[in-house]
Phi, psi and omega in degrees: 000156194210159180234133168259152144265135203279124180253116171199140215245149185224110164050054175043028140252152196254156187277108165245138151245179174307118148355171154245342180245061164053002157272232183213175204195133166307110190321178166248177191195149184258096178305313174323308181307348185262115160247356173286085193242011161251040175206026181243129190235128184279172166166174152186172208240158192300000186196012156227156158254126158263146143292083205260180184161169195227117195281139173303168177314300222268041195278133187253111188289156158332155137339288206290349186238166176198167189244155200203145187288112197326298163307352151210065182254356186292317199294326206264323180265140184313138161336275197305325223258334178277340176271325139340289190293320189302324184288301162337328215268276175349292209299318177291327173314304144001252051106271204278345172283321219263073161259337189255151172297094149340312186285287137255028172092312200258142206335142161249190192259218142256168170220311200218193171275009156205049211209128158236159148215198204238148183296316184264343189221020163044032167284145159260192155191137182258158149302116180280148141281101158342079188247161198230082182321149155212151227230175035350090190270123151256168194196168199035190200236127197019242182306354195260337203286129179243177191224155173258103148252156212232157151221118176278142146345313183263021183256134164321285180235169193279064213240145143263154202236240195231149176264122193210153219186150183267154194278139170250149183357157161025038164214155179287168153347299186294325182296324212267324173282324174305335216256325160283335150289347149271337174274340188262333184240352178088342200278145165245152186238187180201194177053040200251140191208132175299152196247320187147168160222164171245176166258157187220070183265066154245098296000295237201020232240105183277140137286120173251098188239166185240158167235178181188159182270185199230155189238289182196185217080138176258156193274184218181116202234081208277327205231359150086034176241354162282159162212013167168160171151200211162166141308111184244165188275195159281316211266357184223034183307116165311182162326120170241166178320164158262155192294144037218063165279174182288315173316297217279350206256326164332297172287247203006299161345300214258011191251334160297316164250098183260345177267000000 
C-alpha cells in the first residue's frame, strides 16, 4: 500500500481540505482502495504521485473538505499541487468526451495510461490539446506606450484581457495572432515576437502568447466575440484578468516597464 495524492472532481469542482498553515491542500489516498482502473488517471511530478478521478454524484465530502472551482483552488493550493490538478482536470475531460472510435464507431477501451484504443479496428487515441495564441498589442513609446485591452463576450466578469484566438489548420502560429487580431479588431499588426505559454485546462488549452506592435488601423468590433475595448495608457488600465493566467501575467509585464 502507498499513500497518494488525490485530484478528484465533483461535478467539474475540484475536492480539497484544509492545510496545516491555514491554506489548503489535495487530499490524500490509499491507492489500494481504487479497483476501477479504467477511469482513474496515474502521474506524477518530481516529488509527488497523483491520483485523478471523478467522484461519483452522490459522493459527500468530510466535515473537514470542500470543493472549489479549479480557478480558484489557484489562491489556496501550492503551485505543483494546482498544476497537478490542471493536469488531472485535462485528462479526466478527455476521459469522459473521448468514448467512441472516430474511425468506426465502436466504445472504446483504455489501453495505456494516457491511451484508449478501439478493440475493432486497433485506431489508438491520445489527450488533444487546443493551442491557442494570445497577444499583447502595443503602440507608442515609453510613458506615452499604450496597450489593446479587450473584453470579450464570454468573459464572466467585466475585467480586460488580450485579444486571443485558437490557431487554425495551415497557418502558423505567428499568421494566427495578425489573423485574430484583425478579425476581432479590424487592427493590422508587425513586429510579433513570442512571449511564453501556458497550460490552460479549461478544458484543454495551450497558451501561446505573443507581443506585438500596432501597424495601422482603428479598432473595430467586426465578429462579434469582443464587446468592448481599446488602447489604455499605463496610469488609466481597467479591471484586468486575475492570476494565475497568462494574460494577467503578460500585462503586469508592460505595466511594469514603463521606462
Amino acid at each position: 500500500m502507498s499513500e497518494k495524492t488525490l485530484v478528484a472532481f465533483s461535478n467539474g469542482r475540484l475536492l480539497i481540505e484544509p492545510a496545516a498553515d491555514g491554506s489548503a491542500r489535495l487530499p490524500k489516498i490509499d491507492d489500494s482502495q481504487l479497483l476501477d482502473l479504467s477511469s482513474i488517471f496515474r502521474y506524477s511530478t518530481p516529488v509527488s504521485e497523483f491520483i485523478a478521478l471523478d467522484l461519483p454524484e452522490d459522493h459527500n465530502p468530510r466535515p473537514d473538505q470542500t470543493i472549489a472551482d479549479l480557478r480558484d483552488a489557484f489562491r489556496l493550493l501550492s503551485p505543483e499541487e494546482w498544476q497537478a490538478a490542471g493536469k488531472g482536470s485535462e485528462l479526466l475531460s478527455w476521459n469522459r468526451s473521448t468514448r467512441h472510435c472516430a474511425r468506426c464507431g465502436a466504445p472504446l477501451r483504455r489501453f495505456s495510461e494516457i491511451s484508449k484504443k478501439c478493440p475493432d479496428c486497433d485506431a489508438e487515441y491520445f489527450p488533444t490539446l487546443s493551442p491557442c495564441v494570445i497577444v499583447i498589442v502595443t503602440r507608442g513609446e515609453g510613458a506615452d506606450e499604450e496597450a489593446l485591452l479587450v473584453h470579450a463576450a464570454n468573459f464572466r466578469r467585466p475585467f480586460f484581457g488580450l485579444v486571443a484566438g485558437f490557431v487554425e489548420t495551415g497557418e502558423s502560429l505567428e499568421e494566427a495572432v495578425a489573423r485574430e487580431v484583425k478579425e476581432e479588431t479590424g487592427l493590422e499588426v508587425c513586429d510579433i515576437r513570442y512571449y511564453g505559454s501556458q497550460s490552460w485546462p479549461f478544458p484543454h488549452q495551450l497558451m501561446i502568447g505573443f507581443t506585438a506592435r500596432w501597424k495601422s488601423g482603428e479598432v473595430r468590433f467586426a465578429d462579434g466575440e469582443l464587446t468592448a475595448g481599446g488602447f489604455f495608457r499605463r496610469d488609466n488600465v481597467p479591471e484586468i484578468p486575475t492570476p494565475p493566467s497568462i494574460a494577467r501575467r503578460m500585462i503586469d509585464e508592460w505595466l511594469s516597464n514603463d521606462k
